[in-house]
C-alpha positions in Angstrom: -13.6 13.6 13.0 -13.6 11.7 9.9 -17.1 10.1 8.8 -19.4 7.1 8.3 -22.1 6.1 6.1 -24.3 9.2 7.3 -21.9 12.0 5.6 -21.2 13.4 8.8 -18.2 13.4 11.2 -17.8 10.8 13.6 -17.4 12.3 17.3 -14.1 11.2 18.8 -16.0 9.9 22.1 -17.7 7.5 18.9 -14.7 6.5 17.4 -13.2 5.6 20.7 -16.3 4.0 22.0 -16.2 2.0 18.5 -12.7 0.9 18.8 -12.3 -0.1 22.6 -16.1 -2.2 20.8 -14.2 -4.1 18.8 -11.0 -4.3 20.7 -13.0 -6.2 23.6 -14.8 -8.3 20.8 -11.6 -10.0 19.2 -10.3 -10.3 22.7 -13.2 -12.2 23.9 -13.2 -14.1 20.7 -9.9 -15.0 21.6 -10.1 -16.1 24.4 -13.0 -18.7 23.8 -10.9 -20.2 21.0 -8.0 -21.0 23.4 -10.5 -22.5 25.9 -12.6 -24.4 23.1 -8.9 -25.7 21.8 -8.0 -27.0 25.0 -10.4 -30.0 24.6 -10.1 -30.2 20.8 -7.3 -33.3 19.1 -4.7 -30.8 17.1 -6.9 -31.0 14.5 -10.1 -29.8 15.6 -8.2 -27.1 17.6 -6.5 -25.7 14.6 -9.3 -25.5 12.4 -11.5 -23.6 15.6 -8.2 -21.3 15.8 -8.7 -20.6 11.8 -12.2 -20.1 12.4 -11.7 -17.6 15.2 -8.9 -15.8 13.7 -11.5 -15.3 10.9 -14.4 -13.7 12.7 -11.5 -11.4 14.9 -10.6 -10.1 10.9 -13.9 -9.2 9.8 -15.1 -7.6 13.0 -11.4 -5.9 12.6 -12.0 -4.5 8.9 -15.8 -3.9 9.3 -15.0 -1.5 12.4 -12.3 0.2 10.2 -14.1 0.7 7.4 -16.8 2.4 9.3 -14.7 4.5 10.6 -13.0 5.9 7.2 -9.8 7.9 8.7 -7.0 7.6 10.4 -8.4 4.0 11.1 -9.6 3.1 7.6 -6.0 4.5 6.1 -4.2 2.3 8.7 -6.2 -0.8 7.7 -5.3 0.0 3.8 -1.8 0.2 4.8 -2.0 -3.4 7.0 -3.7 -5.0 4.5 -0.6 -5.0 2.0 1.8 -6.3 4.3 1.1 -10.1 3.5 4.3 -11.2 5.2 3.7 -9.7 8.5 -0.2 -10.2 8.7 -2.1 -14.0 8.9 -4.2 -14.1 5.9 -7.4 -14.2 7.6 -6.7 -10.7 8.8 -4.6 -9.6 5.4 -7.7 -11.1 3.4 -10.3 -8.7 5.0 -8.1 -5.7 5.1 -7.9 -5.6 1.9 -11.6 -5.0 1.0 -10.7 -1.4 2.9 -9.2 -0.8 -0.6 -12.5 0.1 -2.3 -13.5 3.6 -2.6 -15.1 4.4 0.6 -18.9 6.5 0.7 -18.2 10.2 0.4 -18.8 13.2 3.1 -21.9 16.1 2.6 -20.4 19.0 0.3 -21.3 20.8 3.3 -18.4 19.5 5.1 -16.2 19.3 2.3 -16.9 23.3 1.6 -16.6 24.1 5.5 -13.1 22.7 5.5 -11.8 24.5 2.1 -12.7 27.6 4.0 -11.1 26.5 6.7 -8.1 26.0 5.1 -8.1 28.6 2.4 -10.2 31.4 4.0 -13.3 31.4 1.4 -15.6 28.7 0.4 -15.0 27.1 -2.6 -17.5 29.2 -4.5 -15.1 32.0 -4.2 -11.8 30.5 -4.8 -12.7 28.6 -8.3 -14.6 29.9 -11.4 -16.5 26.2 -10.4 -16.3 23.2 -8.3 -18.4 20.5 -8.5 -20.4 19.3 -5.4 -20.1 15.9 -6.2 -16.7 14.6 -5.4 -14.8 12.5 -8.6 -13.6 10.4 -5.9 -13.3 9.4 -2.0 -10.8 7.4 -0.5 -10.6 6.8 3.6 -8.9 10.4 4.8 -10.4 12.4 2.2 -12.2 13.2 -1.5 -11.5 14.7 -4.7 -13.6 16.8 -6.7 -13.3 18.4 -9.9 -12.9 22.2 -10.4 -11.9 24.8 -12.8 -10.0 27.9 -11.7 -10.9 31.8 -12.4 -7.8 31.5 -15.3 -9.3 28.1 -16.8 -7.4 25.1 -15.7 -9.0 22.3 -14.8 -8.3 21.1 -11.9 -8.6 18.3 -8.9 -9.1 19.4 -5.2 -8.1 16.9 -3.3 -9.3 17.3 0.3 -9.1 16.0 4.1 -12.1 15.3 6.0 -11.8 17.0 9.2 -9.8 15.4 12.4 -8.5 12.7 10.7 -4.7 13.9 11.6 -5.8 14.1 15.2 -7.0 11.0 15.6 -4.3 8.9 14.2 -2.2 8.1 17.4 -5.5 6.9 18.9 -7.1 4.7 16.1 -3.2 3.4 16.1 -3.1 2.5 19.5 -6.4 0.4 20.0 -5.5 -1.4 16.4 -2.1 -2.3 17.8 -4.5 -3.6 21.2 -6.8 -5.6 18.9 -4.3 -7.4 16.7 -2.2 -8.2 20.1 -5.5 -9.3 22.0 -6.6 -11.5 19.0 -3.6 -13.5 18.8 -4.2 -13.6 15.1 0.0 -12.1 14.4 2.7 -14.1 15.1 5.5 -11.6 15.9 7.1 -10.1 18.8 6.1 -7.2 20.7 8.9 -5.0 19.4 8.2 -5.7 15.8 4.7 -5.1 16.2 5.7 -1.7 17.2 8.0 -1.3 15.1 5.7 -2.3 12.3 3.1 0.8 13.8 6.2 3.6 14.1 6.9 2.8 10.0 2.9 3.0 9.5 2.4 6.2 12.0 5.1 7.9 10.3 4.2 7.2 6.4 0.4 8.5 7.5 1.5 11.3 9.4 3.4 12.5 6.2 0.1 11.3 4.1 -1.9 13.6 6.3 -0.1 16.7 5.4 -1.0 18.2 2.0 1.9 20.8 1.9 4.6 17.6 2.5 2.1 15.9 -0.4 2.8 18.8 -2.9 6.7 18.7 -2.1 6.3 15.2 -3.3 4.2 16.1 -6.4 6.9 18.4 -7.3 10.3 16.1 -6.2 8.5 13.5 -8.7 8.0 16.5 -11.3 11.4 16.4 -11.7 12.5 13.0 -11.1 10.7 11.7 -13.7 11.0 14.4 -16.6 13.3 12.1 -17.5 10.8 9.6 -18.8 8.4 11.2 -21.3 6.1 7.8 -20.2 5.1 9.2 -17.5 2.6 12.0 -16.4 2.5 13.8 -13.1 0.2 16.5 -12.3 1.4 20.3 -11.3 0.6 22.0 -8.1 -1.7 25.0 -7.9 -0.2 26.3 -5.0 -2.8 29.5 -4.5 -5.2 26.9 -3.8 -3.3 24.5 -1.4 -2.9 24.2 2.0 -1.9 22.0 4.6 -5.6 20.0 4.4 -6.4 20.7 1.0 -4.3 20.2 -2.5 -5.3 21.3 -5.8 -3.7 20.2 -8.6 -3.8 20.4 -12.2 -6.1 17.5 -13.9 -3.6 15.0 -16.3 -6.0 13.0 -18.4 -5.6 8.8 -18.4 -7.8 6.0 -18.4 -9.0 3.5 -16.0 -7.3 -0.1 -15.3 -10.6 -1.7 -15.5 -11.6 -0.3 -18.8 -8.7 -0.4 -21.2 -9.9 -3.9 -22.9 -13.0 -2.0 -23.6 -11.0 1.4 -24.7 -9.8 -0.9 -27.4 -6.5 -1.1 -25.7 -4.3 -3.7 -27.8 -2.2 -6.7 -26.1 0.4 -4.8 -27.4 -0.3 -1.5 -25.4 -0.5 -3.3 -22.8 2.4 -5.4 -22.8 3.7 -1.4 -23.4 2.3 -0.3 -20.5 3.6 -2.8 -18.2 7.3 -2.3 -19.7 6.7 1.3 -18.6 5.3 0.2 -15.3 8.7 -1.6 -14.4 10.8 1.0 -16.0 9.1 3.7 -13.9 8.9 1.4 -10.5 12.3 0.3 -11.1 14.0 3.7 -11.5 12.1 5.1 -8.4 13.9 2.1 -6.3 17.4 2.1 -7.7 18.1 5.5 -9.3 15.9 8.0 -7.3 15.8 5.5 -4.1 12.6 7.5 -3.1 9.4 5.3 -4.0 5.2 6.4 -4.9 4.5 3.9 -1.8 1.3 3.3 -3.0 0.3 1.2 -5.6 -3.4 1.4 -5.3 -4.9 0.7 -9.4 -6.5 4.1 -8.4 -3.1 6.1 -8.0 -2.8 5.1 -11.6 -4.5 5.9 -14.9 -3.0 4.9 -18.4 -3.1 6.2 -22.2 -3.6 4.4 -25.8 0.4 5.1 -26.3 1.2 2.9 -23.1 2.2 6.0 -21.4 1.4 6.3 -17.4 -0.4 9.0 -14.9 0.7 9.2 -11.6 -1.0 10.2 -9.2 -1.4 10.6 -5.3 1.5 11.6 -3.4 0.9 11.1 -0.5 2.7 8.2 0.5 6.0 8.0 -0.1 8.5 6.3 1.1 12.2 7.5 1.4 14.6 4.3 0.9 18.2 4.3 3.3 21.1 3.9 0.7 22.0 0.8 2.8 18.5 -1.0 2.2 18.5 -0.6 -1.4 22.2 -2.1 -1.4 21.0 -4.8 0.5 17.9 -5.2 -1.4 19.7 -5.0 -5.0 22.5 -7.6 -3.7 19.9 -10.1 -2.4 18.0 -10.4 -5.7 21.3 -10.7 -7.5 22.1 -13.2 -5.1 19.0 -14.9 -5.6 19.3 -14.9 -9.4 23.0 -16.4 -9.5 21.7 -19.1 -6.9 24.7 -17.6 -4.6 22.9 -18.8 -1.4 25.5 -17.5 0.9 25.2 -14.0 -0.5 21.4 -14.5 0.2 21.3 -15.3 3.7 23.6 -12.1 4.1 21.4 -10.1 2.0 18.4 -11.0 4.5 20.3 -10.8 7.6 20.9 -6.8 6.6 17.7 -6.3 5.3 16.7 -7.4 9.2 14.3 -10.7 7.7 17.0 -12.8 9.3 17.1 -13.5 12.7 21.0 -13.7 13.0 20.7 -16.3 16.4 18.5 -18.2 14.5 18.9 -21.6 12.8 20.3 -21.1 9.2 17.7 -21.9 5.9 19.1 -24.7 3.8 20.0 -24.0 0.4 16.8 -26.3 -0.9 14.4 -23.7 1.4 16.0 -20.6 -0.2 16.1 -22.3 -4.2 12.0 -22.9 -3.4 11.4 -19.8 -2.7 14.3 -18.5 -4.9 12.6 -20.4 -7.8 9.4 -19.7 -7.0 9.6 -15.7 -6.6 12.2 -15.4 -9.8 9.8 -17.2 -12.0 8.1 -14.6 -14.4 12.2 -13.5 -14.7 13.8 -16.6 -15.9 11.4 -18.7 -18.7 12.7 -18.0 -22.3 9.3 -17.1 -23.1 7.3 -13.5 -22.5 5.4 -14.5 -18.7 1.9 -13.7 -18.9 1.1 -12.4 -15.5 -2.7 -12.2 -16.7 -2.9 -15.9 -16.0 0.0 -16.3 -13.7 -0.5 -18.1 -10.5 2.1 -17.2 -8.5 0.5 -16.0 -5.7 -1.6 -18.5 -4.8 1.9 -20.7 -4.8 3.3 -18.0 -2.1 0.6 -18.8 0.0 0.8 -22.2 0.0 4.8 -21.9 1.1 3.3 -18.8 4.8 3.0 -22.0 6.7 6.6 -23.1 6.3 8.2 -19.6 7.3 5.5 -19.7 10.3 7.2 -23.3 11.6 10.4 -21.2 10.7 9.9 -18.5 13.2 13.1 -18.6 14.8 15.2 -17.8 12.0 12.6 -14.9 10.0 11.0 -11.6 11.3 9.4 -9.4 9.7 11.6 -6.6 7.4 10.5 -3.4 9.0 12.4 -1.0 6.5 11.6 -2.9 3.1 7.5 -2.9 4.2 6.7 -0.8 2.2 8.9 -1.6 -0.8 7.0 -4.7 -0.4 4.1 -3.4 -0.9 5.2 -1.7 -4.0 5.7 -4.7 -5.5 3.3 -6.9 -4.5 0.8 -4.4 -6.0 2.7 -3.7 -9.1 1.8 -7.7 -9.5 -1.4 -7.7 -8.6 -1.6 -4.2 -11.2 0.1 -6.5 -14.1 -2.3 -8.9 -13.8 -5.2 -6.6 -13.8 -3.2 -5.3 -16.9 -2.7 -8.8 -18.6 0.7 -7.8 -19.6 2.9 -9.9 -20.6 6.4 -9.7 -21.1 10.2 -10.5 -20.5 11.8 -8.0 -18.1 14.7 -9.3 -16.9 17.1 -7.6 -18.6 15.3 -4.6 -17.5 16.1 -5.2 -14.0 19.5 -6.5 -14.3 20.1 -3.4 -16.2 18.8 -1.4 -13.0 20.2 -3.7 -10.7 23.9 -3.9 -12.4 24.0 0.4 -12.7 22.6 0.5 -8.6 26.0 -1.5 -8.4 28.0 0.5 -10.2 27.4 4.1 -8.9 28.9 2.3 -5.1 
């Protein structure tokens, strides 16, 4: 079983025991909200509902975090998916996202053996005990192999893969039983197949190296970007070693002596690449974790992490590419059918005005259409999205959540969180009109 704080496995009967803990917690916590509210003015009752749904997220993200695993991974995954998940629950998710305490080199060496058939002693000319990193279903550490390439072994803490239909199940329980997500039972599920089948494909390292290599070549086009090779001699279905591609840290660039004009560089490369994934190669890095990423003084990128990807259906990225040009010629019409396809529209359900659609059209559009560069360093725009959650929650009938463009959601909303970690700034449009308008002209 994956670990906790100790360095050590957790036992399955633990992790279970843990779950079903905080599954009764959030439904208890629940259910004394809906009494309390029923002798509260509206008022009282909705800030008592806030409150609850509040305590139901931490005790939610603390468990998983314990946890690390399949749990932990799933919790990453929710955290991104802002339009699906209340804020209270989204906003504690997301502190999953830091790098999680790593597991004894005894366990780490065990499992290489496992996988491999020697310990890691034997297999590499050295390998450093103490990992470079650790994430929530495994840890990296550095090594250098008998013919002298440096190298990163990237590897899975034990039972993690078989605990994920579990760890998935008593989540699901817990969100229903908290009554912190407003959505229907078949979109919650459908929500958890698109999670379960992303992490099942993240679990398996061989699938991973595929990846590594389908991206190889993808983007050998673009001598911006970086990708690691795989050491196949040394890779397995729980462990992947990889060559190690040099690149600096998003926090330490300023520092690096990184110039606003590297950086503005970097973040025109950041769109390029992202952009060309989408529209050209319709198969997407699905993670955009600042730690899947490291950068150069030339504004070139280094991808890394493979384990998420997400395959896009020719009909989504149609649908997705007509919607935003839709949105950009204020053709309000074409958008309403662009959302009904990519399934955000409830087609029974009472039709948006245009105003509702310009708002958001306006809002969503804005680092696009200025004159000027848009400094997404300072921008605010997503504190104004969150202001506009409580009028598509009053709006219920006619919105769902888009299942099959989750996860190119989440590409996006942490390429904009990346930019502003960056401080780029810049004017991209034509960039993704030029995307956007080739997309159209390959149908």
């Amino acid at each position: 079983m994956s670990g906790d704080d100790t360095g050590q496995p957790v036992s399955k009967s633990r992790r279970l025991w843990k779950l079903a803990s905080m599954t009764a917690s959030v439904t208890a916590n629940y259910a004394g909200s809906r009494l309390k509210g029923a002798f509260q003015d509206a008022s009282d009752a909705a800030r008592s509902r806030a409150e609850s749904h509040q305590v139901s997220g931490e005790r939610i993200a603390e468990t998983l975090g314990e946890l690390k695993g399949a749990a932990m991974k799933i919790g990453q995954m929710a955290s991104v998916a802002g339009d699906v998940l209340p804020k209270e629950l989204s906003g504690a998710l997301k502190r999953l996202q830091k790098e999680a305490p790593p597991m004894d080199f005894e366990v780490i060496s065990a499992q290489i053996e496992s996988e491999l058939g020697a310990p890691p002693e034997i297999l590499f000319d050295h390998f450093d005990r103490t990992p470079f990193a650790a994430a929530s279903i495994g840890q990296v550490h550095r090594a250098r192999t008998d013919d002298g390439r440096e190298v990163v072994v990237k590897v899975q803490y034990p039972g993690v893969d078989n605990s994920v239909d579990s760890d998935l199940f008593q989540l699901k329980l817990a969100l229903k039983a908290s009554g912190i997500v407003k959505m229907s039972r078949k979109s919650l599920n459908e929500l958890f197949e698109e999670i379960k089948e992303r992490l099942n494909e993240e679990l398996d390292y061989c699938n991973e190296a595929d990846n590594v290599r389908l991206f190889r070549d993808f983007h050998a086009q673009h001598d911006f970007v970086h990708i690691p090779e795989v050491v196949g001699e040394r890779s397995a279905k729980r462990v992947l070693t990889l060559t190690y591609v040099q690149g600096d840290n998003i926090n330490e660039l300023r520092d690096l002596g990184y110039t606003q004009e590297t950086l503005d560089k970097v973040g025109q490369n950041l769109f390029e690449m992202t952009l060309a994934q989408l529209f050209e190669f319709q198969i997407i890095h699905a993670d955009p974790n600042p730690a899947n990423f490291a950068f150069r003084p030339n504004g070139d990128i280094v991808l890394y992490d493979f384990g998420c990807v997400k395959r896009c259906k020719p009909d989504i990225i149609r649908s997705y590419r007509d919607t935003i040009l839709a949105g950009i010629e204020e053709d309000y019409d074409g958008v309403e059918k662009g959302l009904i396809e990519l399934g955000a529209r409830r087609e029974n359900g009472p039709r948006p005005e245009n105003a509702y659609y310009k708002k958001w059209r306006d809002l969503l559009l804005l680092p696009f259409l200025g004159d000027e560069p848009f400094d997404y360093g300072g921008s605010t725009v997503h504190d104004e999205l969150k202001k506009m959650v409580p009028g598509v929650l009053k709006r219920l009938d006619s919105f769902k959540p888009p299942v099959e463009v989750v996860f190119i959601d989440r590409v996006v909303a942490g390429h904009y969180g990346n930019m502003r970690t960056l401080q780029s700034s810049g004017h991209f449009l034509d960039i993704v009109l030029r995307y956007l308008h080739e997309s159209k002209a390959r149908d």
